[in-house]
C-alpha positions as a LaTeX table, in Angstrom:
\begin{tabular}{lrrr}
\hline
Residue & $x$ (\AA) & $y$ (\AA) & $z$ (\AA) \\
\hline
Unk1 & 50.96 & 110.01 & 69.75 \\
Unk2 & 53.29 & 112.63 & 67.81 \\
Unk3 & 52.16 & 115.04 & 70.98 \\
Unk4 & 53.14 & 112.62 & 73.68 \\
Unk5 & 56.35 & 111.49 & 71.95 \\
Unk6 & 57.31 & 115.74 & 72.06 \\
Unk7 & 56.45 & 116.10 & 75.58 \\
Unk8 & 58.31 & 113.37 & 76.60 \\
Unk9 & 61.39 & 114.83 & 74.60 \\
Unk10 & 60.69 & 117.81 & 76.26 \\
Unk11 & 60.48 & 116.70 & 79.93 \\
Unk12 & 64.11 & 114.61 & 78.97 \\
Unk13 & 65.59 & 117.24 & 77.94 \\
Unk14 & 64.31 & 119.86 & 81.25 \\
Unk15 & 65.34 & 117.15 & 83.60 \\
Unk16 & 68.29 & 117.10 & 82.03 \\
Unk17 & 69.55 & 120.81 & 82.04 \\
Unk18 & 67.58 & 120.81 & 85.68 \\
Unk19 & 70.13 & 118.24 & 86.60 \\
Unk20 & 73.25 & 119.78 & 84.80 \\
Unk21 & 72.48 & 122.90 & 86.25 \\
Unk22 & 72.39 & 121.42 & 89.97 \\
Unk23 & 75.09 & 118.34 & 89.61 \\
Unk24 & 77.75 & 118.53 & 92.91 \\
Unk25 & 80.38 & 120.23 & 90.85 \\
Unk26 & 77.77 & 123.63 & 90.09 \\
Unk27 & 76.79 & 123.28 & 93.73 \\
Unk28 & 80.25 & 124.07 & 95.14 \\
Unk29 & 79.98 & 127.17 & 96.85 \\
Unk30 & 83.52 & 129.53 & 95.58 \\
Unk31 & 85.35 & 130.32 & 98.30 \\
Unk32 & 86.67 & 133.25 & 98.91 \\
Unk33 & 90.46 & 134.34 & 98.11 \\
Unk34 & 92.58 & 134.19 & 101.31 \\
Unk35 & 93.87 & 137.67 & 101.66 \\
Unk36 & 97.89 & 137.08 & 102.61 \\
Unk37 & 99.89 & 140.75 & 103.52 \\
Unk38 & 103.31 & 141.13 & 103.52 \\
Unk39 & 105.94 & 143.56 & 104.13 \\
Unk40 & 107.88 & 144.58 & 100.54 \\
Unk41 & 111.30 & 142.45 & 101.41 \\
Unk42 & 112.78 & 140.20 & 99.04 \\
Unk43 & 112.16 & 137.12 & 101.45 \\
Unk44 & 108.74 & 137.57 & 101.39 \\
Unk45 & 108.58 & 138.05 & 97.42 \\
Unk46 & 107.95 & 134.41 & 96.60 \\
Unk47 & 104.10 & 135.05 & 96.61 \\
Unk48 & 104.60 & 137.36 & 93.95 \\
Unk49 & 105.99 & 134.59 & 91.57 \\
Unk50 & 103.96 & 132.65 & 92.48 \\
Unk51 & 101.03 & 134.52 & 91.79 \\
Unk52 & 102.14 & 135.73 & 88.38 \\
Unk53 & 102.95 & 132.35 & 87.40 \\
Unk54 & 99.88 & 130.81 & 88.26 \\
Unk55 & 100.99 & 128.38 & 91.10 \\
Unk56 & 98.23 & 129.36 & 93.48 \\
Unk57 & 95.36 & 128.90 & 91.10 \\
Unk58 & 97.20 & 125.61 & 89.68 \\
Unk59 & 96.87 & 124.67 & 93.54 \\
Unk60 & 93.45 & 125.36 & 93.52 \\
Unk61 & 93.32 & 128.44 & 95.47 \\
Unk62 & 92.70 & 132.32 & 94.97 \\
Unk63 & 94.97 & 134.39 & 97.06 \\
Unk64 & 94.69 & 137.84 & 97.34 \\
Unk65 & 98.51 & 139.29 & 98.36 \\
Unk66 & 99.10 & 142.91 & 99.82 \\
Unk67 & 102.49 & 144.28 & 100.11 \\
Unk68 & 103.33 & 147.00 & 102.64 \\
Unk69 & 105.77 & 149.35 & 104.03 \\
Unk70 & 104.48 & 150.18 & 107.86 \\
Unk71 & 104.78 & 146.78 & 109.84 \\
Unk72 & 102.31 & 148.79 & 112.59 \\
Unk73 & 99.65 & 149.34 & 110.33 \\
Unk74 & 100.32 & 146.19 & 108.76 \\
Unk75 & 99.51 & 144.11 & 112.08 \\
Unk76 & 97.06 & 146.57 & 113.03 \\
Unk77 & 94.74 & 145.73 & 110.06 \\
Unk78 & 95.53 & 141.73 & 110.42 \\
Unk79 & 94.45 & 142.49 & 114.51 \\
Unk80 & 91.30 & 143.96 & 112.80 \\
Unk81 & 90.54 & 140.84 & 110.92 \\
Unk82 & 91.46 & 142.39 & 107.58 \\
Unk83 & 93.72 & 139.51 & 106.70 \\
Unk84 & 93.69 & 135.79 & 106.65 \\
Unk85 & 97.50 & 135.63 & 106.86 \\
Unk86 & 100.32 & 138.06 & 107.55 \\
Unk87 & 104.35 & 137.58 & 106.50 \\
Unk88 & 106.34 & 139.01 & 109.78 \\
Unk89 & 109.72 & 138.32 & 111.40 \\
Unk90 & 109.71 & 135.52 & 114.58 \\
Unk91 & 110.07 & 138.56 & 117.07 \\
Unk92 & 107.33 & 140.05 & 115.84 \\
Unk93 & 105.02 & 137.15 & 115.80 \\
Unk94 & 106.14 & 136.61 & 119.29 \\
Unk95 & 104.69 & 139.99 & 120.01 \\
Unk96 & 101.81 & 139.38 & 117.99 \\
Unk97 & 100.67 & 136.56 & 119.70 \\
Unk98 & 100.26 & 138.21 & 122.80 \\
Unk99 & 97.60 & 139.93 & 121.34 \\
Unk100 & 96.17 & 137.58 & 119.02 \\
Unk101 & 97.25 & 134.13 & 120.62 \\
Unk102 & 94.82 & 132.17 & 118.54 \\
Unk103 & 97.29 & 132.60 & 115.45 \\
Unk104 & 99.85 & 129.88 & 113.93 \\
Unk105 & 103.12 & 130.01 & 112.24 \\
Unk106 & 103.23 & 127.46 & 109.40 \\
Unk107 & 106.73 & 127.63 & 108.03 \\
Unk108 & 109.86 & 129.81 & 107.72 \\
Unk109 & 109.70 & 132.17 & 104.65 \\
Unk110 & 113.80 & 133.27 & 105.32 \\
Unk111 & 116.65 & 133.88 & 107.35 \\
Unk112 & 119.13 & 136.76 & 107.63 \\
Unk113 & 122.75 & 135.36 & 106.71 \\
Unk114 & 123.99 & 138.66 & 106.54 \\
Unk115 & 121.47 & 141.12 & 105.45 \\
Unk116 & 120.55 & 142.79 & 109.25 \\
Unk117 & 123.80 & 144.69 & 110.66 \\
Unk118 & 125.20 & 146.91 & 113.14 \\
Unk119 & 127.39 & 149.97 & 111.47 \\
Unk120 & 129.77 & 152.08 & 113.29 \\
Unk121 & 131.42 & 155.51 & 113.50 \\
Unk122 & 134.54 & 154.55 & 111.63 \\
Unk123 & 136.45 & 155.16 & 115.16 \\
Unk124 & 134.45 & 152.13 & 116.64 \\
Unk125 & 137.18 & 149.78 & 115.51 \\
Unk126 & 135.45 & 146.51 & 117.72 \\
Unk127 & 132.23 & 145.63 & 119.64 \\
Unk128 & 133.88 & 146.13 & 123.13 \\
Unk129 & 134.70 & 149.88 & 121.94 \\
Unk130 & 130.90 & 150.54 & 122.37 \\
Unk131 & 131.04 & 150.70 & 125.87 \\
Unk132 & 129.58 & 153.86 & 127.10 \\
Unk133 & 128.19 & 154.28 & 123.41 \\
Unk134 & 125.05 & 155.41 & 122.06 \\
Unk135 & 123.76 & 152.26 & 120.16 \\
Unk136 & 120.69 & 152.26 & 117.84 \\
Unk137 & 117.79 & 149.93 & 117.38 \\
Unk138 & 114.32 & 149.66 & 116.86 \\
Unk139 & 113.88 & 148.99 & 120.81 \\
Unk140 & 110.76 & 146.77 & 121.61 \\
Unk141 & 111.21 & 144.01 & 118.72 \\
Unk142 & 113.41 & 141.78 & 117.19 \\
Unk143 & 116.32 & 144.62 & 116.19 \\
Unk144 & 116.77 & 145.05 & 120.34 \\
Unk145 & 117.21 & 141.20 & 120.62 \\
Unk146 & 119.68 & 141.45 & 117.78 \\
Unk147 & 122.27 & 143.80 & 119.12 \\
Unk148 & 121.69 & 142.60 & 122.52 \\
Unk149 & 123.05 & 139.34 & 121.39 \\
Unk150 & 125.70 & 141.01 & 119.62 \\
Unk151 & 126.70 & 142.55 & 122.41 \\
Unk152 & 126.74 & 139.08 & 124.64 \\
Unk153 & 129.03 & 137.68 & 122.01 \\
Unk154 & 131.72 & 140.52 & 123.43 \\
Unk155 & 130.62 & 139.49 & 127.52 \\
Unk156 & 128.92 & 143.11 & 127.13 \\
Unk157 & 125.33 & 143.82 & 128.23 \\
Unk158 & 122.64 & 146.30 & 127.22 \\
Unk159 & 124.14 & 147.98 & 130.52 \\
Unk160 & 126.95 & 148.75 & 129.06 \\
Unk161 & 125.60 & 150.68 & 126.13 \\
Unk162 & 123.06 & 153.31 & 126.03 \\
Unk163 & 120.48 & 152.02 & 123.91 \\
Unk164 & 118.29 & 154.39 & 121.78 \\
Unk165 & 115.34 & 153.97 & 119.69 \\
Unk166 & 116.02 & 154.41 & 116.16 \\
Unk167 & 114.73 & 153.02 & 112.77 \\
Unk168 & 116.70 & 151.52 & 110.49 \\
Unk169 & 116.08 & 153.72 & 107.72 \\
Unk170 & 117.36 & 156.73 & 110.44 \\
Unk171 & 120.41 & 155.14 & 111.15 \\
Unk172 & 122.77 & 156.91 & 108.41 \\
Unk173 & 121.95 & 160.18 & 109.31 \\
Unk174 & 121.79 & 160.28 & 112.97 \\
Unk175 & 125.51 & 158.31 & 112.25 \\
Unk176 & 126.71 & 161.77 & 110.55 \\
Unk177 & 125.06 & 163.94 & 113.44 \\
Unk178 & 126.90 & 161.89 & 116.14 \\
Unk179 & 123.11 & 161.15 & 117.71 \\
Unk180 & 124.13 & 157.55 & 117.83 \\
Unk181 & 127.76 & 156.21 & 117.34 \\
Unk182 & 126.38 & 152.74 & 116.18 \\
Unk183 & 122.82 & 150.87 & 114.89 \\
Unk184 & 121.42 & 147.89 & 113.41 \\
Unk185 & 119.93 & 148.39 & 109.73 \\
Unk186 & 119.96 & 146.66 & 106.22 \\
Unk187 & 120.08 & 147.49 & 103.08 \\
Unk188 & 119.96 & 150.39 & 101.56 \\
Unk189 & 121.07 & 152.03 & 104.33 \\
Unk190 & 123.97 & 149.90 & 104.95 \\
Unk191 & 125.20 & 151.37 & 101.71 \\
Unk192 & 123.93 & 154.83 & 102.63 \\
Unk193 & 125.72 & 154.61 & 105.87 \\
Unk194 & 128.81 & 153.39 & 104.17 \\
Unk195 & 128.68 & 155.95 & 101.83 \\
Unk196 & 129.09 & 158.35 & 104.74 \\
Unk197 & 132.26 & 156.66 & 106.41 \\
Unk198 & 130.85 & 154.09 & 108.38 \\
Unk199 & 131.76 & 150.68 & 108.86 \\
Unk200 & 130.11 & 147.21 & 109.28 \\
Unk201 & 130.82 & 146.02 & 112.66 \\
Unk202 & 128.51 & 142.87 & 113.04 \\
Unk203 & 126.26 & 141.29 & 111.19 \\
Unk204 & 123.21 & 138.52 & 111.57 \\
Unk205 & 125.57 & 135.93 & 109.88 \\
Unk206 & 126.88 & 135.65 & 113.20 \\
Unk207 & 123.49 & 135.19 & 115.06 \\
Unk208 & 122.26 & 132.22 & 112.65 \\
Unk209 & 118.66 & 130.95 & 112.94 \\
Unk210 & 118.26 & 134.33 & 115.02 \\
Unk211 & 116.01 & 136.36 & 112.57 \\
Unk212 & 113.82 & 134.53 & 110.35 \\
Unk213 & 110.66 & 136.03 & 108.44 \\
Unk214 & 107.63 & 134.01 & 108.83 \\
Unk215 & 104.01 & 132.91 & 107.21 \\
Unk216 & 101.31 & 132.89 & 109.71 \\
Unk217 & 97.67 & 132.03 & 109.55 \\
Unk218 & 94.46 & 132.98 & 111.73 \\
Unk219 & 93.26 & 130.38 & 113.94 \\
Unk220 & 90.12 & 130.27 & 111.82 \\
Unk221 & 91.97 & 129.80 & 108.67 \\
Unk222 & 93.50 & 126.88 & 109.89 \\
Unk223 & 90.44 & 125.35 & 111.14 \\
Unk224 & 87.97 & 126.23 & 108.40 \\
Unk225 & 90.36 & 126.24 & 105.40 \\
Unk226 & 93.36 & 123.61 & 106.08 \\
Unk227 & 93.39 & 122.55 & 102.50 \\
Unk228 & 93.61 & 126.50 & 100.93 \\
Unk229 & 96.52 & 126.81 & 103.50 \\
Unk230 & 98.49 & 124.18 & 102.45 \\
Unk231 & 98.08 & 124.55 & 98.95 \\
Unk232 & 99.44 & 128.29 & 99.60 \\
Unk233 & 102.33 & 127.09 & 101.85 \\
Unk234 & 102.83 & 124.70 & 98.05 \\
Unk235 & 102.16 & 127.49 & 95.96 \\
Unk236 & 104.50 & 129.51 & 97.83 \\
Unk237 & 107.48 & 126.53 & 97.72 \\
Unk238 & 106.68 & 126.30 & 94.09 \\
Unk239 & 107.37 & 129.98 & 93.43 \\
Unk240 & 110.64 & 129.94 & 95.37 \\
Unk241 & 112.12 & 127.10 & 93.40 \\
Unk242 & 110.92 & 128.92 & 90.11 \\
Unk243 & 112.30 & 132.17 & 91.29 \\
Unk244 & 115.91 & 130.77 & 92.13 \\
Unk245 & 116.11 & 128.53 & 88.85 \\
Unk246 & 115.30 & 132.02 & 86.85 \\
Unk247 & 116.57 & 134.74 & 88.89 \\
Unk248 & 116.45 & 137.63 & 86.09 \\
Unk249 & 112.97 & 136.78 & 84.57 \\
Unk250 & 111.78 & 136.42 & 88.46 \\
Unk251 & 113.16 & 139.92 & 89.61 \\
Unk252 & 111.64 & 141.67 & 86.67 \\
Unk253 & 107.94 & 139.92 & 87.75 \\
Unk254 & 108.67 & 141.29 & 90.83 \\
Unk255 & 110.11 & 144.60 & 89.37 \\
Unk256 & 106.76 & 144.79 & 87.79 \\
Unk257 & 104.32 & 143.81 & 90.42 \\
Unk258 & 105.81 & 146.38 & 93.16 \\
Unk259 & 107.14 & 149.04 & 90.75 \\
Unk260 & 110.55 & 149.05 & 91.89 \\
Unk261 & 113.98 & 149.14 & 90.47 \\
Unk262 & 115.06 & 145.30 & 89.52 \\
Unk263 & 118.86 & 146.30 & 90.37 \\
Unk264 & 117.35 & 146.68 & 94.13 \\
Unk265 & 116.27 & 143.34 & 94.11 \\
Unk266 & 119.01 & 141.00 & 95.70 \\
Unk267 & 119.46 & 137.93 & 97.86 \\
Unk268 & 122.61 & 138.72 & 99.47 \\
Unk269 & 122.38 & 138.07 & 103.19 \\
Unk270 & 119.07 & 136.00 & 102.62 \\
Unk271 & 118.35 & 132.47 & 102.66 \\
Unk272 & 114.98 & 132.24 & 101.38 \\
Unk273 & 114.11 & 128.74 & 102.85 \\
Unk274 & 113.16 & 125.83 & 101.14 \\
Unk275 & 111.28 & 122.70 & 101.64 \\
Unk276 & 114.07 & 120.82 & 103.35 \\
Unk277 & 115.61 & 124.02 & 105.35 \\
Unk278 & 112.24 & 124.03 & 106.90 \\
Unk279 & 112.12 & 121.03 & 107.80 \\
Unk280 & 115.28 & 121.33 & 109.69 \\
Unk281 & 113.84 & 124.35 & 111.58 \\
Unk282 & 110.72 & 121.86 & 113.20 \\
Unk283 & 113.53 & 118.86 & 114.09 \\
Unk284 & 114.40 & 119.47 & 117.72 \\
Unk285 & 117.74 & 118.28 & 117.51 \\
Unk286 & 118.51 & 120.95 & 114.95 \\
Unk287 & 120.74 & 123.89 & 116.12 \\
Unk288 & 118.34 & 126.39 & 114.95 \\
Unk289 & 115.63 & 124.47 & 116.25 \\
Unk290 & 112.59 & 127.36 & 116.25 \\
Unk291 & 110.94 & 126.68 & 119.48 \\
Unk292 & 114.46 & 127.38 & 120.88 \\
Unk293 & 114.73 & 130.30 & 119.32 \\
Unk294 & 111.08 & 131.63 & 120.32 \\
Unk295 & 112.09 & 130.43 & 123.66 \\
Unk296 & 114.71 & 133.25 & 123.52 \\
Unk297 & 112.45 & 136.19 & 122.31 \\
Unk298 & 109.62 & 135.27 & 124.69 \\
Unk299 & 112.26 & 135.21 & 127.37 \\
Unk300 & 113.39 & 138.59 & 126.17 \\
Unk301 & 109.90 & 140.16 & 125.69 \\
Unk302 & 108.42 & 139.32 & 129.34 \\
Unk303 & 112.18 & 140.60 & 131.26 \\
Unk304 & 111.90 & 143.67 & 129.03 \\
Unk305 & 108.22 & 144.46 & 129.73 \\
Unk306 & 107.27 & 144.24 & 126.00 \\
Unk307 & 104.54 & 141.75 & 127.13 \\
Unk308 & 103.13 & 140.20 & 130.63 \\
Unk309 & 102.20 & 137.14 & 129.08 \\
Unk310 & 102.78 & 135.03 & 125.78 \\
Unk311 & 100.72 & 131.85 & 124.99 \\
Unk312 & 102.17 & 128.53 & 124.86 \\
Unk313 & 105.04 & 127.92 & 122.38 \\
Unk314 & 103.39 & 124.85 & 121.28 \\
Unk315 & 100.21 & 126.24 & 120.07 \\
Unk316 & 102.18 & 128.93 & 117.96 \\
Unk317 & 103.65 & 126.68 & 115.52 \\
Unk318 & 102.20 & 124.33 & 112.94 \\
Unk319 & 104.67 & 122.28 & 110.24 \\
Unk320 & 101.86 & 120.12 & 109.08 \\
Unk321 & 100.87 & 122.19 & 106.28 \\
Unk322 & 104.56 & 121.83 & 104.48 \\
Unk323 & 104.18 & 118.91 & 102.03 \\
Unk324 & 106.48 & 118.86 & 99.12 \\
Unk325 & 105.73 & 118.00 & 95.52 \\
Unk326 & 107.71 & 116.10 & 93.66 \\
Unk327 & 110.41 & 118.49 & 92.55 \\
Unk328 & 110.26 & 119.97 & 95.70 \\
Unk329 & 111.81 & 117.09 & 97.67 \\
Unk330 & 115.49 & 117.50 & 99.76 \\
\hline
\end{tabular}
């Protein structure tokens, strides 16, 4: 009797564990972290907050960030499937897509205000006095859309100007050599170029909802992992509003993460966009209104040559993932 009593204990106890060790929650196979790359720009920094402060895993969701410097190499790996999601400007998506059309855009991560400019030889006193002028940009992306509106704002074309291909980081120098007499940069070159006796002749506040920075996701993200998107697109929004409610203990996380200077980290000439600002950015009877705006660079792109084709506007965009929280709410 003892004996039978035991072994039932026993088997109680076996089923038990067996069950324990096998209940739904154990079963859950982890998924992996989504693997996010950015470029190192303060509007795409948010991630970084929002990874230090936990947001992502209080989401639910492991997220694997990568910050670079070479956009090429940058969209080269995400062509090569190395990333889930990539942080790029709208221009650059646009060219993107043309290559990789089954990819999304799921909100607007900032907007130039002022940070992208064109700085002249101090002689160059207005736009219309860069007729006949050597004018730099990084031709083939969104820097060539930028001066070319620029330019339109003075009834000038691209026609008028002899555009050259120059990086904004080259800009300063080939200033002082007299190998351009104008180009479009940003900071810390504006101040480098400054430094040297140029002058700020236009800037992107003047050409708003023009360049914005992006967050875009895989098609196969999107489809097999809605729910880890959106709770990064939340984790994300959650990391912004923590950031901007503590700027100096946010720019030293950041400081940290990328080993840089905090004194280089500004928001001057950046909106980083919020909940609401996105919102406004999806409503079609919004100035800024983004398939307008894509309108223009595709436009752009296919007279240029850039691309022969670019896939449907409406597949390229997807607002459904931005949900606010609570605090969070316009």
């Amino acid at each position: 009797m003892k004996r039978f009593f035991f072994n039932s204990i026993f088997i109680i106890i076996t089923c038990w564990l067996l069950f324990s060790c096998h209940s739904p929650e154990s079963l859950k196979v982890k998924r992996p972290p989504l693997k996010v790359s950015f470029i190192s720009f303060v509007g795409h920094m948010p991630g970084i907050i929002a990874q230090e402060k936990g947001f992502f895993k209080a989401q639910g969701i492991d997220v694997e960030l990568s910050y670079v410097d070479y956009l090429q190499l940058q969209q080269a790996d995400f062509s090569a499937g190395k990333y889930d999601g990539i942080g790029l400007t709208l221009g650059d998506f646009m060219i993107l897509s043309a290559t990789n059309p089954d990819i999304q855009a799921v909100m607007v991560v900032d907007e130039s205000t002022g940070a992208d400019v064109v700085v002249a030889q101090s002689e160059i006193k207005t736009i219309l006095n860069l007729k006949g002028k050597k004018l730099g940009a990084n031709l083939g992306g969104f820097s060539e859309v930028f001066v070319t509106e620029m330019l339109k704002i003075s009834k000038l074309t691209s026609d008028d100007v002899s555009l050259v291909k120059v990086d904004g980081l080259q800009v300063p120098q080939r200033l002082q050599n007299n190998a351009i007499q104008a180009g479009h940069t940003w900071e810390p070159h504006i101040s480098e170029s400054l430094k040297l006796g140029a002058k700020i002749l236009f800037t992107s506040k003047q050409t708003p909802g023009l360049i914005l920075d992006l967050l875009a996701f895989r098609g196969e993200a999107i489809r097999d992992r809605p729910e880890d998107v959106r709770a990064f697109v939340r984790g994300w929004l959650q990391g912004l509003s923590y950031w901007e409610a503590n700027i100096p203990e946010g720019n030293e996380i950041v400081s940290k993460a990328l080993n840089i200077p905090s004194k280089t980290i500004s928001f001057e000439g950046i909106d980083l966009t919020n909940f609401a600002e996105n919102q406004k950015f999806f409503q079609s009877d919004s100035p800024n209104y983004i398939y307008k705006t894509a309108k223009k660079y595709a436009d752009f792109f296919i007279r240029a040559g850039n691309v022969t084709r670019l896939p449907n506007l409406e597949t390229l965009f997807n607002s459904s993932f931005l949900t606010p929280l609570p605090s969070l709410k316009p």
